[in-house]
C-alpha positions in Angstrom: 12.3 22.8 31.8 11.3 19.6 30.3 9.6 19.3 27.0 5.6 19.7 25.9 5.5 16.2 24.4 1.7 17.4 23.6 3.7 20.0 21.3 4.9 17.8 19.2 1.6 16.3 18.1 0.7 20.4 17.7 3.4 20.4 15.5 2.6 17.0 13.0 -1.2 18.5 13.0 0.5 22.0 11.8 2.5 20.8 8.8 -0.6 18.6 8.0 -3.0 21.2 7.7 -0.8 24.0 6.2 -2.0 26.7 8.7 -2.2 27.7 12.4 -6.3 28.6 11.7 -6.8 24.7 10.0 -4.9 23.3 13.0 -6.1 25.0 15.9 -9.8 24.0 14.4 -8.6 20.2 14.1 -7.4 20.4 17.5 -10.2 22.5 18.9 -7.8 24.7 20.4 -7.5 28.6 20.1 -5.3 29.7 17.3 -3.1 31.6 20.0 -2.8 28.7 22.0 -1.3 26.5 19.3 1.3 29.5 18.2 2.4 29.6 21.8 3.1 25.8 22.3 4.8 25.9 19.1 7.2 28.6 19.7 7.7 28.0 23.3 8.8 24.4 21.8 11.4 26.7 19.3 12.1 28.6 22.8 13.2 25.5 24.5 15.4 23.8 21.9 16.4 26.6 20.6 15.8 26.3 17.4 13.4 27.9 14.2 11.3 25.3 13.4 9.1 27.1 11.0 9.7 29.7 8.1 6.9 32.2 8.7 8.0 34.1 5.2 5.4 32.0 3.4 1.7 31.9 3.4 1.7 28.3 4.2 3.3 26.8 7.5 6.6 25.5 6.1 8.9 23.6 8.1 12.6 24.9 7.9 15.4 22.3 7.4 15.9 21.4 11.0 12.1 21.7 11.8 11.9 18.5 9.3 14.5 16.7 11.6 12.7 17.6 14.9 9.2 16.5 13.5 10.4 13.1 12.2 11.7 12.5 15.9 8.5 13.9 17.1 6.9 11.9 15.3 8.9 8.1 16.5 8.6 9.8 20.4 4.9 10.1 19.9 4.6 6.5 18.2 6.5 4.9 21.1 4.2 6.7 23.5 1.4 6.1 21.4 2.4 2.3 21.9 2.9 2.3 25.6 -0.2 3.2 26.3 -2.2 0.5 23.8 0.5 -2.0 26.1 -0.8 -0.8 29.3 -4.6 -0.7 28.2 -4.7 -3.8 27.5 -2.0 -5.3 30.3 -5.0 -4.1 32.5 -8.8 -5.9 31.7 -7.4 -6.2 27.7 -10.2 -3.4 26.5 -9.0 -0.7 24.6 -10.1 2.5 25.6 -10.7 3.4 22.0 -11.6 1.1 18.9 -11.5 3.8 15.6 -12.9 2.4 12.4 -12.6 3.6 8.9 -14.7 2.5 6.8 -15.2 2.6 2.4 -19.0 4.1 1.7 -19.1 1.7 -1.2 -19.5 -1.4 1.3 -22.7 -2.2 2.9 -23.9 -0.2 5.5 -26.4 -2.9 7.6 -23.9 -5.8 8.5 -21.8 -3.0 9.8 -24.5 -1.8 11.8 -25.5 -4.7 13.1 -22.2 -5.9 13.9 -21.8 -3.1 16.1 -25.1 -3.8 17.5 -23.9 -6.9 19.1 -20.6 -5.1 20.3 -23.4 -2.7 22.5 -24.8 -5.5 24.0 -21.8 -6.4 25.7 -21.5 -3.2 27.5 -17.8 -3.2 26.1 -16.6 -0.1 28.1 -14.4 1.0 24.8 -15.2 4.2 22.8 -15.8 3.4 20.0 -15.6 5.9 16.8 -16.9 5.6 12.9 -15.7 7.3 9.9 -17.3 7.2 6.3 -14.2 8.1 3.6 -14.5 6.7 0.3 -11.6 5.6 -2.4 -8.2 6.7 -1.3 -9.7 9.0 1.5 -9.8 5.7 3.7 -6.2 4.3 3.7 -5.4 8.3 3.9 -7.8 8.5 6.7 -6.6 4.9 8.8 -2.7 6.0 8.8 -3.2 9.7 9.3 -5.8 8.7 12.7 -3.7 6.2 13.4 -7.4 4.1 13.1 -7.5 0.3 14.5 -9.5 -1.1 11.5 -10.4 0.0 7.7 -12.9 -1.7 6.1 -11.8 -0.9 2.6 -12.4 -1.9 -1.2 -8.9 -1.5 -2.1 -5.5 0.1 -0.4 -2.2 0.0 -0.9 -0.7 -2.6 1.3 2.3 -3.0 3.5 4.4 -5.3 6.0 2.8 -4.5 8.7 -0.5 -4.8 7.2 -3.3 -7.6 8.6 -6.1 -8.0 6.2 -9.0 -10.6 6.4 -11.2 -10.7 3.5 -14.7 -10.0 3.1 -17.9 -11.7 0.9 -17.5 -10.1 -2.8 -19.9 -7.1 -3.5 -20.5 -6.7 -7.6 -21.2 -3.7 -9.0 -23.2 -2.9 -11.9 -23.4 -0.2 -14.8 -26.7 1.1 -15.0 -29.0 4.3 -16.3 -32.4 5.5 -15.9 -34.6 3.5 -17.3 -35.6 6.6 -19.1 -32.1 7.5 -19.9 -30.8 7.1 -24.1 -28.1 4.4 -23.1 -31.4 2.1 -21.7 -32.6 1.6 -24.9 -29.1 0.8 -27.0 -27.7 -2.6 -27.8 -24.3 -3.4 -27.9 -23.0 -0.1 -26.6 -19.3 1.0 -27.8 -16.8 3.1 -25.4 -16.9 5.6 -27.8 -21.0 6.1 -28.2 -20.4 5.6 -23.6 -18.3 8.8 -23.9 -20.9 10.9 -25.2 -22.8 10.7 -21.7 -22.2 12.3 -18.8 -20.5 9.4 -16.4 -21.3 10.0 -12.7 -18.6 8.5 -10.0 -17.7 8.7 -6.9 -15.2 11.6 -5.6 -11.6 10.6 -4.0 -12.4 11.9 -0.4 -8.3 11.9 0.3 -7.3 15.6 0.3 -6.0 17.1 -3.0 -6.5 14.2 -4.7 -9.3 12.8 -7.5 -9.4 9.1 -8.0 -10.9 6.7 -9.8 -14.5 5.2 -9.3 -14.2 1.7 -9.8 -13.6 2.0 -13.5 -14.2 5.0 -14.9 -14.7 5.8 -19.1 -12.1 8.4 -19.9 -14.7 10.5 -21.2 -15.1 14.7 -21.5 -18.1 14.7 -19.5 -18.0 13.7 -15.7 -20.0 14.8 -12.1 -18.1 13.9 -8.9 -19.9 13.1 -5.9 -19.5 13.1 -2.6 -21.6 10.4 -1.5 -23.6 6.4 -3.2 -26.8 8.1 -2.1 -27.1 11.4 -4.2 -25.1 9.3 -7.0 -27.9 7.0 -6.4 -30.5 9.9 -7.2 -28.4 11.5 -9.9 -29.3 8.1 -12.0 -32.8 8.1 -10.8 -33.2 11.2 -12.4 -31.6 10.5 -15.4 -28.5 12.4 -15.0 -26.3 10.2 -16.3 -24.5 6.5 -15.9 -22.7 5.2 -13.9 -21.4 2.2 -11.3 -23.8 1.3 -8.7 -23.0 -1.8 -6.0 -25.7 -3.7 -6.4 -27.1 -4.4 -2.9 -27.9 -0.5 -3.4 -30.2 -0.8 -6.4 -31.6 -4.3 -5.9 -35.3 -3.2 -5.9 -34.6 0.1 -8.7 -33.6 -2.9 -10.9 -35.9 -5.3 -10.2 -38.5 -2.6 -10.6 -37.0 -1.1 -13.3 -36.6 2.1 -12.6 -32.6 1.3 -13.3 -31.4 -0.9 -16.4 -28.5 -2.7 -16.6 -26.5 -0.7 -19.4 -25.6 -2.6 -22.7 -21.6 -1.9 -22.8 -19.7 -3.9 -24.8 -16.8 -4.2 -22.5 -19.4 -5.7 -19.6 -21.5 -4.3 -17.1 -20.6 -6.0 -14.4 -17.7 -6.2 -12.1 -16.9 -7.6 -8.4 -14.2 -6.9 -5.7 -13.4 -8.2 -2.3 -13.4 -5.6 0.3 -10.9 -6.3 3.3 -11.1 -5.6 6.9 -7.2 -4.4 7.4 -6.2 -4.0 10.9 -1.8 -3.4 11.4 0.3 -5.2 13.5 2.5 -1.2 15.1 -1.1 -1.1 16.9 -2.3 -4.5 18.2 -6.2 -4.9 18.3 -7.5 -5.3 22.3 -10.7 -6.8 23.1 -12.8 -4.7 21.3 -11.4 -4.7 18.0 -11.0 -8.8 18.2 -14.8 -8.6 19.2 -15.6 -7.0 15.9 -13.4 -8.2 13.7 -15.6 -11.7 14.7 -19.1 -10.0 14.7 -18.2 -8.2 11.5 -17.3 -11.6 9.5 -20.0 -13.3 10.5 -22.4 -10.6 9.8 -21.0 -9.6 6.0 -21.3 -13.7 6.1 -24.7 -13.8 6.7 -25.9 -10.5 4.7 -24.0 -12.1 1.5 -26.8 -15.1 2.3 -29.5 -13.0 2.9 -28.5 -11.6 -0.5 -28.6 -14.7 -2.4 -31.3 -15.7 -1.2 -32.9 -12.7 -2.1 -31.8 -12.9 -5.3 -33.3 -16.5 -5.8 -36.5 -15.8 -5.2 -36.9 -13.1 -7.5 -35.6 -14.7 -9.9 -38.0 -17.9 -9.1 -41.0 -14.7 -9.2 -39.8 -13.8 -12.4 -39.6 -17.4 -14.3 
């Protein structure tokens, strides 16, 4: 009998997800049918590949050998079929993208606006993660492209930069912190700081720069951090192609810290050489720098005028 090479990716997706109810949800399979694959796998190679003493689903010693050979026989599979997809018309049959909620959502959208217009016959997907959660997301999915404010690179790593994005520390314009000068990190710590919440499992991160203070709200999301300050909440970091009219309006001020209010990054768009971009994810690594190009213009522009209306 040969082997279920299917079971093997049953078996990564088991140890990732600690049980045999989390897995057989993340592979929308019944919870029987993923205890039968795995021990008709132990059946075959004769061999106990988890300890079922424990509450979680704990590999035994050898279990961690089979998965980590698993794991290369899936990734050499995995690789000849991106070869063959794209030895035949050069279009992907998938193009996964993972992208950091931070980053503007309209050259994005546009961008694969353009891609529908070619009637591309790749599937393509889009996930929202934010901080860690998308590097986490892009190597566990095996993704084709993150576009991410920061990560933690690698050899096989391909990134291409993006226009800078500045973010800004603002408050309710009916908020204490508004109407101080000069504000110290101490008298900062006092407030309740809202950021943004890691979305990488088990794991809180940092929003942008956070203040070290007692008093913080996670969220899972820019737009309900986005209300939170409206409604005077608390403070907190805000890119600022999300506030541009609370500012200019003033329902937002800029607050006074001492250690400056404003900082920028450059997102990347980060694609890796073990899985080779087809057609599709060439097309949109083109569309997408020239769109971020042209919204960073559309931006400045913006920003000219009003400041033109307000001299």
């Amino acid at each position: 009998m040969r082997i279920d090479i299917d079971a093997f990716n049953v078996l990564q997706v088991l140890v990732e997800e600690g049980s045999f109810a989390k897995a057989s949800e993340r592979l929308h399979k019944a919870q029987s049918a993923v205890s039968y694959q795995i021990k008709k796998l132990e059946q075959h190679l004769g061999v106990t590949l988890f300890n079922r003493d424990h509450y979680r689903a704990e590999l035994t010693p050898e279990g961690k050998v089979i998965l980590a050979e698993g794991q290369r026989l899936l990734q050499h599979l995995a690789n000849i079929e991106h070869l063959a997809s794209r030895f035949s018309q050069g279009w992907e049959p998938k193009l996964e993208l993972v992208i950091d909620g931070a980053l503007p959502m309209e050259p994005i959208m546009t961008a694969l606006k353009r891609m529908s217009e070619h009637n591309i016959p790749t599937k393509i997907q889009l996930n929202m993660e934010f901080l860690g959660g998308v590097q986490h997301r892009f190597e566990r999915d095996q993704a084709d492209l993150m576009l991410v404010k920061d990560y933690r690179t690698g050899p096989s790593y391909h990134p291409k930069a993006l226009p800078t994005i500045t973010s800004v520390l603002v408050a309710s314009s009916q908020h204490p912190l508004s109407q101080l000068k000069r504000i110290s990190l101490p008298e900062l710590q006092q407030h309740v700081e809202l950021t943004i919440e890691d979305s990488s499992p088990g794991k809180r991160d940092r929003d942008e720069m956070q203040f070290g203070g007692d008093k913080v709200f996670y969220l899972s999301g820019f737009i309900m951090k986005k209300n939170a300050l409206l409604k005077g909440l608390g403070f907190g970091w805000m890119p600022d192609f999300l506030i541009t009219e609370e500012l200019h309006q003033g329902q937002l001020i800029e607050v006074d810290f001492i250690g400056g209010n404003r900082f920028s990054f450059t997102p990347q768009l980060v694609s890796t050489l073990e899985r080779p971009l087809g057609r599709a994810g060439q097309l949109f690594t083109e569309l997408i720098l020239q769109e971020f190009a042209q919204y960073q213009q559309q931006q400045q522009q913006q920003l000219g005028l009003s400041g033109a209306g307000l001299g």
